[in-house]
C-alpha positions in Angstrom: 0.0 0.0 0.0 1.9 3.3 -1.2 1.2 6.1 1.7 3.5 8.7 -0.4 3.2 10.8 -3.2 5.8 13.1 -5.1 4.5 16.2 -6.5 6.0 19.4 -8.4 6.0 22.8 -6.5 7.2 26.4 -6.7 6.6 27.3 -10.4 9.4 29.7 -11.7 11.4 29.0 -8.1 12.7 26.2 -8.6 9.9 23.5 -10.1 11.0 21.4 -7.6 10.2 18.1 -6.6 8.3 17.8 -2.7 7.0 14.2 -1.5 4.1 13.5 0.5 4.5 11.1 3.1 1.6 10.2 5.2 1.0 7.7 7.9 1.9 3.8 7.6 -1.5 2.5 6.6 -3.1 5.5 4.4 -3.5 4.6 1.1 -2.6 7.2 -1.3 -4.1 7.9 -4.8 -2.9 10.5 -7.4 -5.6 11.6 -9.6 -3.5 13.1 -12.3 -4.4 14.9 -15.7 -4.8 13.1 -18.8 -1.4 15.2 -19.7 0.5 14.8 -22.9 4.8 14.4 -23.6 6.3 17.7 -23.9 7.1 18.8 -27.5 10.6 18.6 -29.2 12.6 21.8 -30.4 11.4 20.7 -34.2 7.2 20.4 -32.8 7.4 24.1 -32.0 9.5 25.1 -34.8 6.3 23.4 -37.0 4.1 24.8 -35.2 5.3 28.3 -36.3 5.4 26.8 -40.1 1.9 25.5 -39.8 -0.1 28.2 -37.9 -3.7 28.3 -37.8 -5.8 30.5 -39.8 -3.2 32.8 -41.1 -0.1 33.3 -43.2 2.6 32.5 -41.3 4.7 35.4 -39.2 7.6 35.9 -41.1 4.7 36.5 -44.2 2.3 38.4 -42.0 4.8 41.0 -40.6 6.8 41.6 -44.4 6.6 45.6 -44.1 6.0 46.1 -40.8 8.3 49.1 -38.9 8.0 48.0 -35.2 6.2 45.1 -33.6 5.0 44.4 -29.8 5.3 41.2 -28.0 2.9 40.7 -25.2 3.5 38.4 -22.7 2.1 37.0 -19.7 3.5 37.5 -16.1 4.5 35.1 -13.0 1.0 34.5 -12.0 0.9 32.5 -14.9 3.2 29.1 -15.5 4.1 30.2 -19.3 7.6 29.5 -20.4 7.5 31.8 -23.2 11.5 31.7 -23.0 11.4 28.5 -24.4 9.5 29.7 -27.7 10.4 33.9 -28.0 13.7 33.0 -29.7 11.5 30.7 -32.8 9.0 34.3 -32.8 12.3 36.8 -33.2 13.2 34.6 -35.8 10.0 35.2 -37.8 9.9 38.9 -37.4 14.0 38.8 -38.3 12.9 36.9 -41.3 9.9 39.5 -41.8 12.5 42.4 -41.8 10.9 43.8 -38.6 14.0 46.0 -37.3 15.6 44.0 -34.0 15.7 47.6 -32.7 11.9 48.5 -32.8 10.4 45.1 -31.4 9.3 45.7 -27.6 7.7 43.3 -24.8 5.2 44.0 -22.8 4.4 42.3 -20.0 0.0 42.2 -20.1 0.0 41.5 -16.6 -3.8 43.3 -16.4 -4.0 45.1 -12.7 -0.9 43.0 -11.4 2.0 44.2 -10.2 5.0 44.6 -12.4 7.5 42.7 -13.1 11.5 43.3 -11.8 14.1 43.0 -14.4 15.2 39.6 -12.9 11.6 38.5 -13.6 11.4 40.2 -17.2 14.4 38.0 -17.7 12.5 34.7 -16.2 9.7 34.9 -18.3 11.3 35.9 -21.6 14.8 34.7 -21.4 18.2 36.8 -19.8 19.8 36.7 -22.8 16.5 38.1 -24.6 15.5 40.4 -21.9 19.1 42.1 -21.8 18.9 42.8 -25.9 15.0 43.7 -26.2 13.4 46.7 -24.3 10.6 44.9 -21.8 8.0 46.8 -19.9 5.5 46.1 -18.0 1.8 47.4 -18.3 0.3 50.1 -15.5 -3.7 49.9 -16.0 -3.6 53.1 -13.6 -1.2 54.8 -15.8 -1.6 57.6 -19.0 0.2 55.7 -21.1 -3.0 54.9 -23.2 -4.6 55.0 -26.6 -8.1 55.7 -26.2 -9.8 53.6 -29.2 -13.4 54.8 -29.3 -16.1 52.5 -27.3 -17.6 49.0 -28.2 -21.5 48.6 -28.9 -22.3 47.7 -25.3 -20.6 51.1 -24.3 -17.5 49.6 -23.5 -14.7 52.2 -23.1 -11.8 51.0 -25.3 -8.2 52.6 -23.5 -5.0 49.9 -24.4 -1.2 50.2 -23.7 0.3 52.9 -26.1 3.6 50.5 -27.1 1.4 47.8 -27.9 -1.7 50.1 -29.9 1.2 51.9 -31.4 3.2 49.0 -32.6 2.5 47.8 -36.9 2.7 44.0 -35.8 0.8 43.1 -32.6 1.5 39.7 -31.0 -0.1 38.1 -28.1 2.1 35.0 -26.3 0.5 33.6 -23.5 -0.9 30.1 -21.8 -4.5 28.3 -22.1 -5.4 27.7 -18.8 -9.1 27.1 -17.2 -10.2 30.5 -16.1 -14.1 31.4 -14.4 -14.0 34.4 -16.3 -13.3 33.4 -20.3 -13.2 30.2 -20.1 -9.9 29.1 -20.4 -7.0 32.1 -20.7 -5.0 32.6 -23.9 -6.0 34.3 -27.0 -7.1 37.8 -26.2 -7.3 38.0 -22.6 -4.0 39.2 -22.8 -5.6 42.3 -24.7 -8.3 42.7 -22.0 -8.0 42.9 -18.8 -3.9 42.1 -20.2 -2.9 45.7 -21.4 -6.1 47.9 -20.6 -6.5 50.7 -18.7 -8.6 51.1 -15.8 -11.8 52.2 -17.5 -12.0 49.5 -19.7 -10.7 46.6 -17.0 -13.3 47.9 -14.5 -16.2 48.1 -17.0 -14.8 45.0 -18.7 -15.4 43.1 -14.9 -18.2 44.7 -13.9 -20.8 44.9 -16.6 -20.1 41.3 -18.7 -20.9 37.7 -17.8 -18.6 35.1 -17.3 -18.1 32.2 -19.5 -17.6 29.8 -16.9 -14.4 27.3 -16.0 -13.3 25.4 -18.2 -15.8 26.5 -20.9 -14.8 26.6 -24.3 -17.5 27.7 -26.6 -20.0 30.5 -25.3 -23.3 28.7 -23.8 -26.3 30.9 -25.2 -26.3 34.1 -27.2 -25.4 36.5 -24.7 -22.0 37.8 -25.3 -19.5 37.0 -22.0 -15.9 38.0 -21.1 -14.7 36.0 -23.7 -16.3 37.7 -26.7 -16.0 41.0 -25.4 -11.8 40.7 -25.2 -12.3 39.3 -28.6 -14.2 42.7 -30.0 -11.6 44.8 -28.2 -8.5 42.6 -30.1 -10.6 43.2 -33.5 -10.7 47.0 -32.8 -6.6 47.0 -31.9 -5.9 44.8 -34.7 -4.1 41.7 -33.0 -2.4 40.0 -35.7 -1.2 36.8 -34.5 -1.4 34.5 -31.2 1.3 32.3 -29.9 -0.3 30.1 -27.2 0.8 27.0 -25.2 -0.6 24.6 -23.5 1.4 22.8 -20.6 1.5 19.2 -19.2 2.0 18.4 -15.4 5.7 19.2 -15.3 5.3 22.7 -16.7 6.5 21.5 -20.1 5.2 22.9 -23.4 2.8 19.8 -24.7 0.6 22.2 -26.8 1.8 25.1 -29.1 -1.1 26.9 -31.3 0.2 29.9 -33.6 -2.3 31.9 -35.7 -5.7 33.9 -35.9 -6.5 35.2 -32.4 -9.9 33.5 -32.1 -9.4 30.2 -34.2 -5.9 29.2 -33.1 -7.4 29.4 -29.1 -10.3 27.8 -29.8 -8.4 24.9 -30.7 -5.5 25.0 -28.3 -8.6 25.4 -25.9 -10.1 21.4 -27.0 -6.2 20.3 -26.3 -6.2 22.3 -23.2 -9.6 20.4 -22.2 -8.5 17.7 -23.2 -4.5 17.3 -21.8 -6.0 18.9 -18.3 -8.9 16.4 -18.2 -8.9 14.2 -14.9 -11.1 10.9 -13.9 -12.6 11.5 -10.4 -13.7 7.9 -10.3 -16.8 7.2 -8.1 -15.2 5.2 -5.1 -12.9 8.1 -4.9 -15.4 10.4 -4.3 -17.7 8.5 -1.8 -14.5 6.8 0.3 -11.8 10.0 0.4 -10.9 10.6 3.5 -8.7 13.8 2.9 -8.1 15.4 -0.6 -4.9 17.2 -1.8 -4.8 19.7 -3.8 -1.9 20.9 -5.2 -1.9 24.8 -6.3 0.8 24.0 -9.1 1.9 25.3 -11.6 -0.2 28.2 -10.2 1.7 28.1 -7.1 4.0 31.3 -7.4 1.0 34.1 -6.8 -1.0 33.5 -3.7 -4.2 34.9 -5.1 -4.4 32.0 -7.5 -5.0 29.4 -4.6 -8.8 29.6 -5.6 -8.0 27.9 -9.1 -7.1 24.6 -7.8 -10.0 24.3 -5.4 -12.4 23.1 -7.9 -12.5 19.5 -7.1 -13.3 20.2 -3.6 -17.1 19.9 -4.4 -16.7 16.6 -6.1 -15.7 14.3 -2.3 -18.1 13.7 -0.4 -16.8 13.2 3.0 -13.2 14.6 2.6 -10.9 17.1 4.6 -9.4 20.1 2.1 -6.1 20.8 1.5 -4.0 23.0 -0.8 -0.6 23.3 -1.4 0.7 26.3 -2.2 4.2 28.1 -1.2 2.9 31.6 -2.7 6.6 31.9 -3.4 6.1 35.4 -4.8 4.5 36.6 -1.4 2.8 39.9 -2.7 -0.8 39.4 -3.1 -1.9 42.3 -4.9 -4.2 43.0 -7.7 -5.1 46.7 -8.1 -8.6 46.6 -9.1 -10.0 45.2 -6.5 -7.3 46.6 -3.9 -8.2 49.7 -6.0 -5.0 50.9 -5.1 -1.7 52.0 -7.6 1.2 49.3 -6.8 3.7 52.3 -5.5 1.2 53.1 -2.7 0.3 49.7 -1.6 3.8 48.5 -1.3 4.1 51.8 0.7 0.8 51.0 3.1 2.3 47.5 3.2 5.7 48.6 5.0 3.8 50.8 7.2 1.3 48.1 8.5 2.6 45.5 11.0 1.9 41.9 10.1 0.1 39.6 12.4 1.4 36.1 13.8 0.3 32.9 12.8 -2.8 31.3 14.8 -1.0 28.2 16.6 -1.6 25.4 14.1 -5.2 23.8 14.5 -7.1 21.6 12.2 -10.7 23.1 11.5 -14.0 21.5 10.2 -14.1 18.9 7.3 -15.7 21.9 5.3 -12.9 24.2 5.7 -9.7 24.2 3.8 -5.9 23.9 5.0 -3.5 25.8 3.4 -0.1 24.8 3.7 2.2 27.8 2.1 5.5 28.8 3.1 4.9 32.5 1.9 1.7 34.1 2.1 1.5 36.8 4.4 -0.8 36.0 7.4 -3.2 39.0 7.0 -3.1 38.8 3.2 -4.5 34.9 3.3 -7.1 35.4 5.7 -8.3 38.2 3.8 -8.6 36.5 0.7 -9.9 33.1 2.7 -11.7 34.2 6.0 -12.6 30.7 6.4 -9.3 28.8 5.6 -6.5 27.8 7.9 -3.2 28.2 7.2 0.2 26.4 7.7 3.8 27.0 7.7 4.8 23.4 8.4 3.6 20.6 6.0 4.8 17.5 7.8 2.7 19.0 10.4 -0.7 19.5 9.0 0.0 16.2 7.8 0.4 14.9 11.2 -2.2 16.7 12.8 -4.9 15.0 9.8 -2.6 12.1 11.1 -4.5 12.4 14.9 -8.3 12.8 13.3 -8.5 10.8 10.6 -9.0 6.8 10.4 -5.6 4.5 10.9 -6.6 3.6 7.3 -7.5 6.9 5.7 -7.5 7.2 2.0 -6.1 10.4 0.4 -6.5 11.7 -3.0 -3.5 13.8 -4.6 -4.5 16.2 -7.4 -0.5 17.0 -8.5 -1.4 19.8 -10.7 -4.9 20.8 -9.8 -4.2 24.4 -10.5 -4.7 23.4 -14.1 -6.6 20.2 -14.1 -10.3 20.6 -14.7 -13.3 17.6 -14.3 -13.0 15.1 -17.6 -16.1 15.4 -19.8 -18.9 13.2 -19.3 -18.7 11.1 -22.7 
């Protein structure tokens, strides 16, 4: 009877290895994604040969002055390093002057990125040759781009609005909001300003997790970052989709709207996990594993999705919050200078001493959000610095023969299809 179980942790800090080990006795399932084998250096140089509803880059971009790269930040697992150097190519080949090609990090209301970041995300070597910037939704630095139908106010980063060649490179990943991330989300909320982001939030529906295709005729988040990309004139998407070790498994170049859509199937499909139905009825404690979301402490909430699918089990998350700052301006509806500053003037509170709550509530174990940020964001949660504790303390409630269900990526793993 295996009572361990190894899982990956601390996305762009070291995607290291942490095992599990419970008590002698407890028997230990992982309930991992379908997944898929990463792809060799000659998959994603096809992929760039064979995009998806266009011409392909180094055709589209023949004429073109300047072009603007934007890319994702640390809240999201991306290794766009590992595909920027195959996109310069295509714009070399395109005659695109190295000098006037820019990144942009869409990082929507987030905070922005340090240079040693900027250099994680697209590469050192890249980051030191390219200018890099990242995207201030509370900043002037905006084209204002007239208003969609639904009254929409249309305000977008100046580099990127200004740029002849506009390029979006970014993960699919399930999000409430549009669905699954990618495509143009990194349009809107990625690089727009305030007006738009908080109308964007406020007035449109949600597609829903893990939804693909819009349910109904309403338009939703989705379709409405869509119309804004149209209006900006996004050229071309470069997309990946990841397996459990934070490996490229999907790469989907082209049209904004058709390439998504179907690196949003692979997505659905490489993230799908079995819940089978003896797991759900006999779990005695279910673990669920924040990674590769697992460097921003507000995306704990992403991998709690399964929670509602065990019937009788205790809640757990894993997730180190290695990054620490848990900010997102639009709902802190604060600038980033002045919250770091209110943040250094506020004294942080201590830990509660370590306590196990109700089977409904859920046990965080993270080495690195801050105390007053976490029960903030999770007034109902407990949290813990010490895993082999909380394990130990499930250890003293919990049947001699308890059985646990891992979920080793559930920050990206979404509930297979009914066939």
């Amino acid at each position: 009877m295996n009572n361990t179980a190894t899982v990956y942790s601390s996305a762009w800090y070291g995607d290291e290895e942490l095992t599990l080990n419970f008590p002698k006795g407890w028997e230990v399932e992982v309930l991992g994604p379908k997944d898929a084998p990463a792809l060799s250096d000659i998959q994603i140089e096809r992929a760039f040969a064979e995009p998806i509803g266009t011409a392909r880059i180094a055709e589209l971009a023949k004429g073109k002055k300047s072009a603007a790269i934007v890319v994702d930040d640390l809240s999201r697992p991306t290794p766009a390093a590992a595909v920027v150097p195959v996109l310069l190519r295509e714009l070399a080949a395109a005659g695109v002057p190295k000098s006037e090609i820019r990144f942009v990090v869409g990082g929507g209301s987030h905070r922005p990125l340090t240079d040693e970041e900027v250099a994680k995300k697209i590469g050192a070597d890249i980051a030191a040759e390219y200018e890099a910037t990242s995207h201030d939704f509370m900043g002037g630095d905006l084209r204002a781009l007239g208003n969609l139908e639904n009254g929409m106010p249309i305000y977008l980063n100046r580099v990127v609005a200004d740029a002849d060649f506009k390029i979006c490179l970014g993960g699919i990943y399930p999000h409430g909001a549009v669905g699954f991330g990618g495509g143009a989300k990194l349009v809107v909320p990625g690089i727009a300003g305030f007006a738009t982001m908080f109308y964007f939030h406020t007035f449109s529906p949600s597609r829903g997790h893990a939804v693909v295709e819009r349910k109904g005729s309403e338009p939703d988040h989705r379709d409405f970052s869509e119309a804004v990309a149209h209006v900006l004139g996004l050229d071309v998407i470069v997309n990946t989709v990841l397996n459990r070790r934070r490996e490229i498994c999907g790469l989907f170049v082209g049209d904004f709207v058709q390439a998504h859509r179907q690196g949003a199937h692979f997505a659905l499909d490489t993230y799908s996990t079995e819940i089978p139905e003896a797991s759900r009825k006999e779990t005695d404690l279910v673990v669920l594993n924040c990674y590769p979301l697992d460097s921003d402490p507000i995306q704990t909430g992403k991998a709690l999705w399964a929670t509602r699918y065990f019937e009788k089990a205790h809640k757990m998350a894993l997730n180190p919050a290695t990054d620490g700052i848990c900010y997102h301006g639009l709902f802190e509806q604060i600038d980033y200078a002045r919250f770091v500053q209110q943040k250094a003037e506020r004294t942080q509170s201590e830990l509660p001493a370590p306590q196990l709550g109700t089977q409904d509530q859920l046990h965080v174990w993270s080495e690195h959000f801050l105390v007053d940020d976490f029960y903030k964001k999770h007034p109902g949660a407990r949290l813990f610095r010490d895993l082999d504790q909380l394990i130990g303390l499930f250890a003293e409630r919990l049947p001699a023969y308890a059985k646990v269900a891992v979920l080793p990526s559930a920050g990206i793993q979404v509930l297979a299809p009914e066939e």
